[in-house]
HTML snippet that shows the backbone in 3Dmol.js (N, CA, C, O; Angstrom):
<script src="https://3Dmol.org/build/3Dmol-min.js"></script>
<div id="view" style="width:600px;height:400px;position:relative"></div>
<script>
const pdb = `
ATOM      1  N   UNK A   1     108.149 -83.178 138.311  1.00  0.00           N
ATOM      2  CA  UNK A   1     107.120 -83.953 137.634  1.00  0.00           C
ATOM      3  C   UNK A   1     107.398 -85.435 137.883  1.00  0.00           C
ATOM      4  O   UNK A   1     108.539 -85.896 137.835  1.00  0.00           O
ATOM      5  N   UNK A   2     105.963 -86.394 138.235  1.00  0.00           N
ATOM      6  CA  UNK A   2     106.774 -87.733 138.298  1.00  0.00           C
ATOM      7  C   UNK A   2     106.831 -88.382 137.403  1.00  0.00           C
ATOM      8  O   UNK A   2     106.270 -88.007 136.374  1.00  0.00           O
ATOM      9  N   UNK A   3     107.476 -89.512 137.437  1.00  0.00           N
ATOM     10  CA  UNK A   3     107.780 -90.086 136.570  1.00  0.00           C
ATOM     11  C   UNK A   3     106.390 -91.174 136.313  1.00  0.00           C
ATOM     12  O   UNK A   3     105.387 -91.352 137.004  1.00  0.00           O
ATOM     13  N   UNK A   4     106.890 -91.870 134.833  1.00  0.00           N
ATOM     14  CA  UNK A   4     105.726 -92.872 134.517  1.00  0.00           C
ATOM     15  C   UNK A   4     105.245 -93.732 135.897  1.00  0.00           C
ATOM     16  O   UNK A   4     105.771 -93.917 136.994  1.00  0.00           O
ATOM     17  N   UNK A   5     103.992 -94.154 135.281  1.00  0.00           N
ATOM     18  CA  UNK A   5     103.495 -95.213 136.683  1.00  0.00           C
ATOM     19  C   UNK A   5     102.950 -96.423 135.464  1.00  0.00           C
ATOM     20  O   UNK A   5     102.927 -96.371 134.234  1.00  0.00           O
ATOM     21  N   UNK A   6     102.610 -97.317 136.281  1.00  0.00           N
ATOM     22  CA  UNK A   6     102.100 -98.817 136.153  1.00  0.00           C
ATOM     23  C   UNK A   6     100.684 -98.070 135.783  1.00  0.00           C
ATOM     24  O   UNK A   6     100.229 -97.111 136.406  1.00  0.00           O
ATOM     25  N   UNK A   7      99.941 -98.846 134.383  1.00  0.00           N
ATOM     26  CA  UNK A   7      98.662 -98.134 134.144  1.00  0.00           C
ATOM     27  C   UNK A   7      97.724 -98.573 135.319  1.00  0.00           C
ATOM     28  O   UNK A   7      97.863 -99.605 135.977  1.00  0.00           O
ATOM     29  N   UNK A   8      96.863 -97.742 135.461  1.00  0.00           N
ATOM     30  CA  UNK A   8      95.530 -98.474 136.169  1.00  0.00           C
ATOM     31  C   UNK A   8      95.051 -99.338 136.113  1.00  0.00           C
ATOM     32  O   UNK A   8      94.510 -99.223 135.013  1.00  0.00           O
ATOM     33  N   UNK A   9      94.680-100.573 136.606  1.00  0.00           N
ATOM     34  CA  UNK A   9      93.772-101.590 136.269  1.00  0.00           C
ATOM     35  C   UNK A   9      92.007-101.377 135.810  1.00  0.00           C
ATOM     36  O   UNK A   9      91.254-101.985 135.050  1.00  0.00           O
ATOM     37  N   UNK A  10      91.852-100.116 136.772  1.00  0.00           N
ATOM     38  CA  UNK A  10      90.081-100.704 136.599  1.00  0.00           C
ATOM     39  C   UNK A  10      89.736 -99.149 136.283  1.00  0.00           C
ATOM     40  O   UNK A  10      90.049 -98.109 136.862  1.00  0.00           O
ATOM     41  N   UNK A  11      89.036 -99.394 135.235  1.00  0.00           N
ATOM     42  CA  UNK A  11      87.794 -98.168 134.171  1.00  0.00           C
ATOM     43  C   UNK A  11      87.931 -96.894 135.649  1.00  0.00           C
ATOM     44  O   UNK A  11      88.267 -95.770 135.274  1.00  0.00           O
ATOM     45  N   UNK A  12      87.743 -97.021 136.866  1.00  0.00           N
ATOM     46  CA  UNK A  12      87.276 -96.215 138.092  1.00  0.00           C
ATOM     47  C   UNK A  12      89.162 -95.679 138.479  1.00  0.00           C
ATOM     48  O   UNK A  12      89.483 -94.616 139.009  1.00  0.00           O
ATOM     49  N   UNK A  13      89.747 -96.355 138.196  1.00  0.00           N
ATOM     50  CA  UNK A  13      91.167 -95.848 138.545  1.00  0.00           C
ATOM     51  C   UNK A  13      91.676 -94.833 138.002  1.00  0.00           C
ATOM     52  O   UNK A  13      92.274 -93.911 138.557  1.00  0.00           O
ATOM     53  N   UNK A  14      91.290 -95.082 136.116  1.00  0.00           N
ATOM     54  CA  UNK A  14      91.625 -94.429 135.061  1.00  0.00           C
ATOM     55  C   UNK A  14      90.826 -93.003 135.044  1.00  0.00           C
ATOM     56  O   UNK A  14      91.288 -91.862 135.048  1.00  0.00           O
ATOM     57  N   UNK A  15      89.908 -93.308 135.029  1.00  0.00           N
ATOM     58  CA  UNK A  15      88.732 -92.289 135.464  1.00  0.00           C
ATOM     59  C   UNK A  15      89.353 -91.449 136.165  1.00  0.00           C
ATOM     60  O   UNK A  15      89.570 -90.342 135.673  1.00  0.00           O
ATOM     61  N   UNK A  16      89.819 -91.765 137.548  1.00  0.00           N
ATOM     62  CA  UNK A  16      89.940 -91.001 138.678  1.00  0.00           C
ATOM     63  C   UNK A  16      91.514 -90.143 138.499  1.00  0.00           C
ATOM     64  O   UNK A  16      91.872 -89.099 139.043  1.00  0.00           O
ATOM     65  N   UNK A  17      92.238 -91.008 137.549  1.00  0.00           N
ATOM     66  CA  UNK A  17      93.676 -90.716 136.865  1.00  0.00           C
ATOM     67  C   UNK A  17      93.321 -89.352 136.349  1.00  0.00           C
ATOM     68  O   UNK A  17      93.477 -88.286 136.944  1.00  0.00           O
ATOM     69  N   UNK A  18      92.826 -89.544 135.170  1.00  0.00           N
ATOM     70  CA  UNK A  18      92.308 -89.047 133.950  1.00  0.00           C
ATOM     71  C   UNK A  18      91.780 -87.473 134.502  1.00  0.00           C
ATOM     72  O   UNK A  18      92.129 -86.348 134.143  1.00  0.00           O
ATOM     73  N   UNK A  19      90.816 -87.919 135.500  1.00  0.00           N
ATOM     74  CA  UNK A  19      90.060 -86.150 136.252  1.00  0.00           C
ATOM     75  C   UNK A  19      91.485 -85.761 137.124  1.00  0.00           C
ATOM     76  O   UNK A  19      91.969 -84.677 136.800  1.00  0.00           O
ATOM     77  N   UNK A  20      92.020 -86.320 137.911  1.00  0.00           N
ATOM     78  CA  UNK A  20      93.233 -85.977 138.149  1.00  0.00           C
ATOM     79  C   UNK A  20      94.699 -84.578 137.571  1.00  0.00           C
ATOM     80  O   UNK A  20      95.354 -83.636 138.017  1.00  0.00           O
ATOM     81  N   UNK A  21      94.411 -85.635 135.946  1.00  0.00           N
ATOM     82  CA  UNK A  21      95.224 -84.632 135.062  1.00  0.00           C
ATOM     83  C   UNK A  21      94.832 -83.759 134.746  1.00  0.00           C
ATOM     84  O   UNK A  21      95.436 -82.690 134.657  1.00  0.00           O
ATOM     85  N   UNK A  22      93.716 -83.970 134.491  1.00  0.00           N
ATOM     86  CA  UNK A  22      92.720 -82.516 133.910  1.00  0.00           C
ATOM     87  C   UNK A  22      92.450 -81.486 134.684  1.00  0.00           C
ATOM     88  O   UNK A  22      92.156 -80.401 134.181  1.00  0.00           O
ATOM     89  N   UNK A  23      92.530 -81.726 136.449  1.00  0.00           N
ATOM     90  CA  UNK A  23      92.993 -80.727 137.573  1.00  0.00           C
ATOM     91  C   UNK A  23      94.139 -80.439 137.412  1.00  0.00           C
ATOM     92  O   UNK A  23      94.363 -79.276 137.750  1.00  0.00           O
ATOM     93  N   UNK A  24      94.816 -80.864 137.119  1.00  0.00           N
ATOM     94  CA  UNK A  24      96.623 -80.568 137.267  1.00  0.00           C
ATOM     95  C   UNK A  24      96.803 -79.205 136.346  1.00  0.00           C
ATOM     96  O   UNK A  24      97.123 -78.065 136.681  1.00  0.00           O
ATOM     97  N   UNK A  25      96.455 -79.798 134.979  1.00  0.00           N
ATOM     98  CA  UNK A  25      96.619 -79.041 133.584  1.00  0.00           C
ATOM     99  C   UNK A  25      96.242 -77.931 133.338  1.00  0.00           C
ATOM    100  O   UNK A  25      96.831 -77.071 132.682  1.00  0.00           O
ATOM    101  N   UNK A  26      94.916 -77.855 134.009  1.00  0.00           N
ATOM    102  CA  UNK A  26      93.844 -76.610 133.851  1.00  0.00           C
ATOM    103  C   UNK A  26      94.005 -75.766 135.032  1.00  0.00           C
ATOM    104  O   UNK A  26      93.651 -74.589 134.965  1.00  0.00           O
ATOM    105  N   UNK A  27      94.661 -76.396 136.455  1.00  0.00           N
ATOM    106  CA  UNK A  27      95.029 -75.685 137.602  1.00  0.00           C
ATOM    107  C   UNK A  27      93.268 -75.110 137.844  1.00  0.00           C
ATOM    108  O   UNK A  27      92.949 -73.924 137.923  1.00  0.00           O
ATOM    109  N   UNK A  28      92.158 -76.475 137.940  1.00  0.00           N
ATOM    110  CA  UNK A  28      91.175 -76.168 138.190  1.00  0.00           C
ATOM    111  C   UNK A  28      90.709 -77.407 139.322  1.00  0.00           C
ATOM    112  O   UNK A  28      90.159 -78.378 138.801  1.00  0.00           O
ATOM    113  N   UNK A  29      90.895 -77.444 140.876  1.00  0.00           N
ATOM    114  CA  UNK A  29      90.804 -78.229 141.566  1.00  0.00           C
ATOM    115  C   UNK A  29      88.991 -78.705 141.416  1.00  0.00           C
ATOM    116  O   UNK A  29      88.693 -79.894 141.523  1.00  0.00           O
ATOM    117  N   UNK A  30      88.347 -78.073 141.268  1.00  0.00           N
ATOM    118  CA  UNK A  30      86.820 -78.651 141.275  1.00  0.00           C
ATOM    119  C   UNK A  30      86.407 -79.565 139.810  1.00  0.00           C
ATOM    120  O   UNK A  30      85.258 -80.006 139.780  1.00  0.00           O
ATOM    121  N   UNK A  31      87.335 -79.858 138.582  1.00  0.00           N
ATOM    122  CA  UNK A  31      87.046 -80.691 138.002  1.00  0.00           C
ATOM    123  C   UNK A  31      86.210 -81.789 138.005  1.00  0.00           C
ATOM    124  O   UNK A  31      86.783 -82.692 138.614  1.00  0.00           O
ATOM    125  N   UNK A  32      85.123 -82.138 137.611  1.00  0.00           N
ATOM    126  CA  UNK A  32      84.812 -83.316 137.816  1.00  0.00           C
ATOM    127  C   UNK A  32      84.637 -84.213 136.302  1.00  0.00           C
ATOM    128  O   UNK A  32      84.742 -83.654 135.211  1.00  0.00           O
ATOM    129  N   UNK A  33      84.362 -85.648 136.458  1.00  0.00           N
ATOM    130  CA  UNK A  33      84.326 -86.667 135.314  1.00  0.00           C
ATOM    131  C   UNK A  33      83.811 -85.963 133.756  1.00  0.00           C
ATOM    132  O   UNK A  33      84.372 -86.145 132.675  1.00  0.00           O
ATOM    133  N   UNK A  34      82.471 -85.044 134.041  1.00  0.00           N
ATOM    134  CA  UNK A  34      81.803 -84.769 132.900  1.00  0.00           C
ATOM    135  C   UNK A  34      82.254 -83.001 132.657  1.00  0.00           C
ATOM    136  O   UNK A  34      81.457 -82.183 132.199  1.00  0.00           O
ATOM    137  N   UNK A  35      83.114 -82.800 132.907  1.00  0.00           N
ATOM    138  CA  UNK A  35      83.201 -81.105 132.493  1.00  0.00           C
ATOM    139  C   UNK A  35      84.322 -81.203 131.255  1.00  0.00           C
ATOM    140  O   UNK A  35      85.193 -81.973 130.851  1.00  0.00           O
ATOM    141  N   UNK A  36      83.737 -79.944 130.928  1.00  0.00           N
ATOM    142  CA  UNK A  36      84.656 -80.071 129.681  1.00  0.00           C
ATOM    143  C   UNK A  36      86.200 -79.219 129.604  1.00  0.00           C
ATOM    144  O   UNK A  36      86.464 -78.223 130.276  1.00  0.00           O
ATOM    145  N   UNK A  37      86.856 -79.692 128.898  1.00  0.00           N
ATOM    146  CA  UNK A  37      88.410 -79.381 128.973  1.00  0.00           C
ATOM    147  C   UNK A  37      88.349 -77.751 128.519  1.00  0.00           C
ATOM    148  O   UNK A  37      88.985 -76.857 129.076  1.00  0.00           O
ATOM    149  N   UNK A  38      87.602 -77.615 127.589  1.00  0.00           N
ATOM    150  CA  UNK A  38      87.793 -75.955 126.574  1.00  0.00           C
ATOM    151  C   UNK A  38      86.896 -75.449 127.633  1.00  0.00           C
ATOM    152  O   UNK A  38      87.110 -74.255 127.844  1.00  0.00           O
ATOM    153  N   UNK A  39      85.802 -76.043 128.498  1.00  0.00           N
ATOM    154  CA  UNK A  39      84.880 -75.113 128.901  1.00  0.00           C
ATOM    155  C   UNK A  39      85.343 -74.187 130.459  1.00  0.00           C
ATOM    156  O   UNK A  39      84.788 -73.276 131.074  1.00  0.00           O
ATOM    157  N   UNK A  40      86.550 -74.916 130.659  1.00  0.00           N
ATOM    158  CA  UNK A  40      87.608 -74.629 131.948  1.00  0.00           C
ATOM    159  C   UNK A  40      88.631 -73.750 131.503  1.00  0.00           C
ATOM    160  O   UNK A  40      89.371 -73.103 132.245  1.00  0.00           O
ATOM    161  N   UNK A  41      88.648 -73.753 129.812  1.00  0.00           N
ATOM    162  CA  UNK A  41      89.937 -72.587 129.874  1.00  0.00           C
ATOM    163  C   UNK A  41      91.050 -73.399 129.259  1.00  0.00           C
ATOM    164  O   UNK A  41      92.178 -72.925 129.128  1.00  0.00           O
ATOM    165  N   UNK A  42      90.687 -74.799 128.826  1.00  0.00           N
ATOM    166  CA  UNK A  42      91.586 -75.300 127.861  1.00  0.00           C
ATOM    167  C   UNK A  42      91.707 -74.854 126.611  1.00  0.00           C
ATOM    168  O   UNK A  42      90.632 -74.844 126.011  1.00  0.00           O
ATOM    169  N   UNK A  43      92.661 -74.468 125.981  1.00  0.00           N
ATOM    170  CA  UNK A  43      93.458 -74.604 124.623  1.00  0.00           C
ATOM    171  C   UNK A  43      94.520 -75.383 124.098  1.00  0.00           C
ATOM    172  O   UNK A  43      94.721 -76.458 124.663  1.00  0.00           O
ATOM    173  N   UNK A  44      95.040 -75.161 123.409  1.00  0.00           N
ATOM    174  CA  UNK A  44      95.933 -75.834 122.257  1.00  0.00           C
ATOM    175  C   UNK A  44      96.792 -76.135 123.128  1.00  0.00           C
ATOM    176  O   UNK A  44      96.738 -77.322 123.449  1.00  0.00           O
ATOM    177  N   UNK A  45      97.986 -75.213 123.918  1.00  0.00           N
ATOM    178  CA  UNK A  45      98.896 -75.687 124.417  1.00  0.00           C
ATOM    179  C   UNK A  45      98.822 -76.365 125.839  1.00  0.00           C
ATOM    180  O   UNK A  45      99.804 -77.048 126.130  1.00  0.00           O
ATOM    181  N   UNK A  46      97.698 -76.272 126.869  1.00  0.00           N
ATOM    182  CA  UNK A  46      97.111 -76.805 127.312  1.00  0.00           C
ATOM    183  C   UNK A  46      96.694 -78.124 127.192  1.00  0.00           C
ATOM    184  O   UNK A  46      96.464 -78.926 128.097  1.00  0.00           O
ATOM    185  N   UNK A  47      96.608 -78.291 125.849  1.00  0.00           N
ATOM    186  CA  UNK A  47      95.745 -79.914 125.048  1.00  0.00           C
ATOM    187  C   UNK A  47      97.451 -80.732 124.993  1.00  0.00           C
ATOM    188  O   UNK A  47      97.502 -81.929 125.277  1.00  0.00           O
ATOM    189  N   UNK A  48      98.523 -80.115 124.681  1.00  0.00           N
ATOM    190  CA  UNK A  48      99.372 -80.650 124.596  1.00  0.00           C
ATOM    191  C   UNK A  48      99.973 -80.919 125.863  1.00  0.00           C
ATOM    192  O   UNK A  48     100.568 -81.990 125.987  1.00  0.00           O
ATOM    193  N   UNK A  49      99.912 -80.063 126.899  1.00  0.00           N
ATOM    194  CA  UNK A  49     100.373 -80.726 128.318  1.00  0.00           C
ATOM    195  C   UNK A  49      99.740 -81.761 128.583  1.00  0.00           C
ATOM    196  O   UNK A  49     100.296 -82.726 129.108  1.00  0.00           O
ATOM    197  N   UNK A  50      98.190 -81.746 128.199  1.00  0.00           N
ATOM    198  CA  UNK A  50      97.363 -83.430 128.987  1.00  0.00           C
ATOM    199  C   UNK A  50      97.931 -84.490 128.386  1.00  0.00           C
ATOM    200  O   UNK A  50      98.022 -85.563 128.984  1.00  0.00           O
ATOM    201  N   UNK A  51      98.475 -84.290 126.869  1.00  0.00           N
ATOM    202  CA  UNK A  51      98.252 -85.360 126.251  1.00  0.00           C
ATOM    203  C   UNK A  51      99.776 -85.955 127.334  1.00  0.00           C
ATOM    204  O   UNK A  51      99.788 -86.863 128.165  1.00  0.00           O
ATOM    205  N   UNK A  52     100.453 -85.408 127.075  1.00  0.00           N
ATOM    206  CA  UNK A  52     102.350 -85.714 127.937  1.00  0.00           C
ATOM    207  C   UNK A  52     102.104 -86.282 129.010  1.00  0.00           C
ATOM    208  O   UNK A  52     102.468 -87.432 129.255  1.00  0.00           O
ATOM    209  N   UNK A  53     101.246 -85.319 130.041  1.00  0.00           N
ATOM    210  CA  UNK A  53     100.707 -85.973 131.077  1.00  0.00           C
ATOM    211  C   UNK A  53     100.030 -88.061 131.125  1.00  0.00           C
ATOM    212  O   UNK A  53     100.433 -89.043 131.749  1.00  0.00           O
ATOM    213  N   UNK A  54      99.019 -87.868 130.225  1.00  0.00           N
ATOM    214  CA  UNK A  54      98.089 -89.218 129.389  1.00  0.00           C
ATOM    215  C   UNK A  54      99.348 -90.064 129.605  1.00  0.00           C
ATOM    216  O   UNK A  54      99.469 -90.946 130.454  1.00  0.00           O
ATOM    217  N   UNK A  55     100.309 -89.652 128.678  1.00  0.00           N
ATOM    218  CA  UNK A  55     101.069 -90.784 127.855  1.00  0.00           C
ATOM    219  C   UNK A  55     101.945 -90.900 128.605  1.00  0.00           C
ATOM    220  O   UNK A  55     102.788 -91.669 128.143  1.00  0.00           O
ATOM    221  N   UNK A  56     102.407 -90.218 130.341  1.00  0.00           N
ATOM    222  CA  UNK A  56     103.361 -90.586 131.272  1.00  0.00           C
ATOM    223  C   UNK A  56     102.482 -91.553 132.331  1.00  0.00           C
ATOM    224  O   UNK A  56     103.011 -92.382 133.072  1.00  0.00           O
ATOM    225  N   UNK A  57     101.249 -91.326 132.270  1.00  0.00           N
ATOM    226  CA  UNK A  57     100.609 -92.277 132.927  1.00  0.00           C
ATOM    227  C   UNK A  57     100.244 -93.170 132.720  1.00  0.00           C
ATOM    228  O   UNK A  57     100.288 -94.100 133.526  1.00  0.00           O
ATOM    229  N   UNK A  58      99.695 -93.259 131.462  1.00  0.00           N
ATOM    230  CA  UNK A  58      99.119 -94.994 130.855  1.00  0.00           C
ATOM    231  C   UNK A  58     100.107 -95.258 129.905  1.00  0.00           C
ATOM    232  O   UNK A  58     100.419 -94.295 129.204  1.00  0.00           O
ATOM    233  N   UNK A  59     100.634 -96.235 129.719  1.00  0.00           N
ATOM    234  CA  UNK A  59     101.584 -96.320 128.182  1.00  0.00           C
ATOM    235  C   UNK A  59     100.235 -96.189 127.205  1.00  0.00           C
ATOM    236  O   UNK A  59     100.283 -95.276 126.381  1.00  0.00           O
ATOM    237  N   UNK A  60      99.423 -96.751 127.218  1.00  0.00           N
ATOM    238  CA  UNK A  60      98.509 -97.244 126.056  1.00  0.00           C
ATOM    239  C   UNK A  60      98.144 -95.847 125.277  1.00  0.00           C
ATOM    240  O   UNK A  60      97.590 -95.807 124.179  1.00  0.00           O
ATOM    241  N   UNK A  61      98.543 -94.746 126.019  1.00  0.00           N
ATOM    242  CA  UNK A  61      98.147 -93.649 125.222  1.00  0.00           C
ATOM    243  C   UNK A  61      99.914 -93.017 124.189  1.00  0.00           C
ATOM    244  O   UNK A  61     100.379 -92.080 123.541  1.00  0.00           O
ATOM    245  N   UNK A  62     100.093 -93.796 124.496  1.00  0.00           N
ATOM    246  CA  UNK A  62     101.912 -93.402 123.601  1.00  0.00           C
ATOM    247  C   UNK A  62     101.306 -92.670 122.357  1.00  0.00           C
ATOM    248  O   UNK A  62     101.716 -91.533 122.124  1.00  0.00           O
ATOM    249  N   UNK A  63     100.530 -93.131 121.684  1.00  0.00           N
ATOM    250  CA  UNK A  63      99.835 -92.907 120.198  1.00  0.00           C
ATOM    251  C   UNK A  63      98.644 -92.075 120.346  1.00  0.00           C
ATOM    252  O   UNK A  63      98.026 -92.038 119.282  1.00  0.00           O
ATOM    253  N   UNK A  64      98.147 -91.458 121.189  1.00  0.00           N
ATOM    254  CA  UNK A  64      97.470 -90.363 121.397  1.00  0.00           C
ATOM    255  C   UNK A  64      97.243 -89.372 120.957  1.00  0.00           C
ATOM    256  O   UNK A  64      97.775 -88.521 121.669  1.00  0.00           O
ATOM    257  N   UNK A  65      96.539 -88.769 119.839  1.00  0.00           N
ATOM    258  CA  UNK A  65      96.865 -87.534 119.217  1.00  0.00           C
ATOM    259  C   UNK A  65      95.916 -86.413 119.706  1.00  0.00           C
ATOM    260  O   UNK A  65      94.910 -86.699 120.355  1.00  0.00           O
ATOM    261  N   UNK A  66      96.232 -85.162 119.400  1.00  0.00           N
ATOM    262  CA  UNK A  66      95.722 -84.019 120.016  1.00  0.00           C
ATOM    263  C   UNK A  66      93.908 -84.138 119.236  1.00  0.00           C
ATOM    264  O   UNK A  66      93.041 -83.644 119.955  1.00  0.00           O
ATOM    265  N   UNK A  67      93.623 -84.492 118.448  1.00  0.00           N
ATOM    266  CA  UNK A  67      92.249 -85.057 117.951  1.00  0.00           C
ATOM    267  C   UNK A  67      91.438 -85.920 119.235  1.00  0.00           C
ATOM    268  O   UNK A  67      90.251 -86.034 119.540  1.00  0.00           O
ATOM    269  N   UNK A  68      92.217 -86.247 119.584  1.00  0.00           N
ATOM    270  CA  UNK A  68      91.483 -87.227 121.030  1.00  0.00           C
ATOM    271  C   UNK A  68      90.877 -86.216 121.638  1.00  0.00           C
ATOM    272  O   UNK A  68      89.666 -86.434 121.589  1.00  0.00           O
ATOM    273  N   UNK A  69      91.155 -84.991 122.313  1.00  0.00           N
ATOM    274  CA  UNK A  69      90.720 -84.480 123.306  1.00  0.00           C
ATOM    275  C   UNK A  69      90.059 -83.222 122.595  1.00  0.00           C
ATOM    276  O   UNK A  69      89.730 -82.209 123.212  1.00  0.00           O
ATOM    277  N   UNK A  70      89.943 -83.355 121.579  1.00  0.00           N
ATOM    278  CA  UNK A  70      88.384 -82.727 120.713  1.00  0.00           C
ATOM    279  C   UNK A  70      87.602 -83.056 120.938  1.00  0.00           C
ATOM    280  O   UNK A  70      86.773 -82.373 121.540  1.00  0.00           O
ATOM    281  N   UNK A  71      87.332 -84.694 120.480  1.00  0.00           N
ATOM    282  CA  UNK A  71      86.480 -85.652 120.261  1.00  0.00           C
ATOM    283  C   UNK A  71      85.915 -86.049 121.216  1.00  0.00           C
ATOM    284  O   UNK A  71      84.731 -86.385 121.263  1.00  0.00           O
ATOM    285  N   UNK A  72      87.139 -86.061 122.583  1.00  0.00           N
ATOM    286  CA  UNK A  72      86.766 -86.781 124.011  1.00  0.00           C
ATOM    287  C   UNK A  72      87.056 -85.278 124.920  1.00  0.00           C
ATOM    288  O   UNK A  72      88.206 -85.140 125.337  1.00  0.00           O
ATOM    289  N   UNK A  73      86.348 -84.500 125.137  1.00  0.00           N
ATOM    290  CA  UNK A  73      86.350 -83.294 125.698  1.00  0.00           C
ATOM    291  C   UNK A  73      86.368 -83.577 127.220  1.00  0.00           C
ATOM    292  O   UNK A  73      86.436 -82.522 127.851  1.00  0.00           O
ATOM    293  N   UNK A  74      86.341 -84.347 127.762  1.00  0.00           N
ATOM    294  CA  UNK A  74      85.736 -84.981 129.243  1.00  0.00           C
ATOM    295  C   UNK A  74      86.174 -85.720 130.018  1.00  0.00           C
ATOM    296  O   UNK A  74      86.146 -86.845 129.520  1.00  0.00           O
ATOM    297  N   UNK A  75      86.624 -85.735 131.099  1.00  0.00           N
ATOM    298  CA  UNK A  75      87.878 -86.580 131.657  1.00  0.00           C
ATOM    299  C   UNK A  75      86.927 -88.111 131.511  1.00  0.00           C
ATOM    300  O   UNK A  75      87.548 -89.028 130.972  1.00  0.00           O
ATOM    301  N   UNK A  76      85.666 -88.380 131.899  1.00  0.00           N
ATOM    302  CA  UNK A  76      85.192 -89.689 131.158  1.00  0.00           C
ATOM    303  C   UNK A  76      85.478 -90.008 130.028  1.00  0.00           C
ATOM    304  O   UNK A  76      86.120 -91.010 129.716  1.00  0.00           O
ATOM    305  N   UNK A  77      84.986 -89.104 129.224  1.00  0.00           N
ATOM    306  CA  UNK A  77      85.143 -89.707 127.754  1.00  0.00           C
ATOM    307  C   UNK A  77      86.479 -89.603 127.436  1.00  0.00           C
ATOM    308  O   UNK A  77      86.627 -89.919 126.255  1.00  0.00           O
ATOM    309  N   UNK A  78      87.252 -89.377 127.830  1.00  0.00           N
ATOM    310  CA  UNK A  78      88.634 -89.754 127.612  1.00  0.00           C
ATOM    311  C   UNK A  78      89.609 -90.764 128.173  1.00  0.00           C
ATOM    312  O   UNK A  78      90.665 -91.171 127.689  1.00  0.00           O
ATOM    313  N   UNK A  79      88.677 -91.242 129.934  1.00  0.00           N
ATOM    314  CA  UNK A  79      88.850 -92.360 130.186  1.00  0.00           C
ATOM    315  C   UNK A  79      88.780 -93.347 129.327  1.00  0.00           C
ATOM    316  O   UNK A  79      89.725 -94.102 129.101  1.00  0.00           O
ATOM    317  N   UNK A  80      87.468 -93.433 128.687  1.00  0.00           N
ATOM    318  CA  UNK A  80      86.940 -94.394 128.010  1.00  0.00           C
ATOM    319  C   UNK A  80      87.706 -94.296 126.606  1.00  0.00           C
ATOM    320  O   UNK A  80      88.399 -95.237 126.219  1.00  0.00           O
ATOM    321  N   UNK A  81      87.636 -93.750 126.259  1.00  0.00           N
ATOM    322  CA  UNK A  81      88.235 -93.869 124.649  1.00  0.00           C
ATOM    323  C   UNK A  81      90.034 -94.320 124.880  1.00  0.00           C
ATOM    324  O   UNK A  81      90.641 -94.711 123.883  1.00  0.00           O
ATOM    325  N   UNK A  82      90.890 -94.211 126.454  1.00  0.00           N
ATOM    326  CA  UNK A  82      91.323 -94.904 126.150  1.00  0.00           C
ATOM    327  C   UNK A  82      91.631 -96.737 126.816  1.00  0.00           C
ATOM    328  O   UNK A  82      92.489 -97.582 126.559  1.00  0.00           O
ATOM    329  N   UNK A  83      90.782 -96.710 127.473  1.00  0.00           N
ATOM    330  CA  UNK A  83      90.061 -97.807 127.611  1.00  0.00           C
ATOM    331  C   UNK A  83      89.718 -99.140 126.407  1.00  0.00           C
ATOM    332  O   UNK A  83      90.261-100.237 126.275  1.00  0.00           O
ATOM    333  N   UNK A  84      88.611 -98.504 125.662  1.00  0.00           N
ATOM    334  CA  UNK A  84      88.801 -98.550 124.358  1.00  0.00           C
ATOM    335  C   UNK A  84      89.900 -99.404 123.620  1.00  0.00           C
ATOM    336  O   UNK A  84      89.881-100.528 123.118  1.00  0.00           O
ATOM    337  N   UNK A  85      90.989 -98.303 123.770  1.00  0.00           N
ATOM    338  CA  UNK A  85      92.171 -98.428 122.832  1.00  0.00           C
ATOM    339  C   UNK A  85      92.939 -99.732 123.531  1.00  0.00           C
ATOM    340  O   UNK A  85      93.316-100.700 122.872  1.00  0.00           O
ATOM    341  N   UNK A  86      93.120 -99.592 125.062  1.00  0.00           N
ATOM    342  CA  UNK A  86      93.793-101.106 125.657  1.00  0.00           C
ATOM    343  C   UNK A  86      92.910-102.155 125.867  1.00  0.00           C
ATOM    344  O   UNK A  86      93.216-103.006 126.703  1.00  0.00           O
ATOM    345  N   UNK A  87      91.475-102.277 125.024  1.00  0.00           N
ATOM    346  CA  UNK A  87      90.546-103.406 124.941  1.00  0.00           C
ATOM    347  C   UNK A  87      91.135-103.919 123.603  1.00  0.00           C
ATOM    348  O   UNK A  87      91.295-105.124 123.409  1.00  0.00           O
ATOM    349  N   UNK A  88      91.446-103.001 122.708  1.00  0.00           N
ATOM    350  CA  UNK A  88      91.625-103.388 121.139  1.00  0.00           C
ATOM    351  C   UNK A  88      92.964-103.833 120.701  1.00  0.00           C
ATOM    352  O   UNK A  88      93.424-104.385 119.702  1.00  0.00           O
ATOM    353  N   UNK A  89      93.590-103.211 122.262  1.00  0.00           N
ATOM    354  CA  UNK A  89      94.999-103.770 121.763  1.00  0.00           C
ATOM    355  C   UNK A  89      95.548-105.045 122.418  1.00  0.00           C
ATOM    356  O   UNK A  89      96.680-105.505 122.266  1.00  0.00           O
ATOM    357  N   UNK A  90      94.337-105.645 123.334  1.00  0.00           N
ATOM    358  CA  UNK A  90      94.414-106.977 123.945  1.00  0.00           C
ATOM    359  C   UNK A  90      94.493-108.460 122.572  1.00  0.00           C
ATOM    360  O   UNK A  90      94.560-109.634 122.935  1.00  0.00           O
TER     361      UNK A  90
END
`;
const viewer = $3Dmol.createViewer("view");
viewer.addModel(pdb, "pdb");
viewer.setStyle({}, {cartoon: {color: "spectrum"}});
viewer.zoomTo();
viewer.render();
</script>
């Protein structure tokens, strides 16, 4: 597994991060931005590998809770929400 990286700079990096993990996790190479995590075969322990994954890639998700990827079902909307979170913490 690698190790942490330098976060992304731009919304399209994170994005592309973000669908990335959600291929990794789900071991579903055709992922794209708007599919959903449960609708691929995600569950609970599943939800907890992305989040490990999240929080080795961006720091900003250190505080990430498994409620995120309820709420943000979607490798976009999970871009964004944490996007979001490193706008608010500027």
């Amino acid at each position: 597994m690698p190790g942490p990286r330098a976060e992304p700079e731009s919304a399209d990096a994170s994005l592309s991060t973000v669908v990335d993990i959600f291929r990794e996790v789900l071991g579903a190479p055709g992922i794209g931005p708007d599919d959903d995590f449960f609708e691929h075969g995600g569950q609970s322990l599943l939800a907890m590998r992305l989040l490990v994954r999240l929080r080795e890639s961006f720091p900003s998700a250190a505080g990430l809770r498994a409620s995120a990827v309820l709420r943000c079902p979607t490798p976009r909307l999970l871009a964004g929400a944490l996007a979001a979170d490193r706008a608010a913490r500027l």
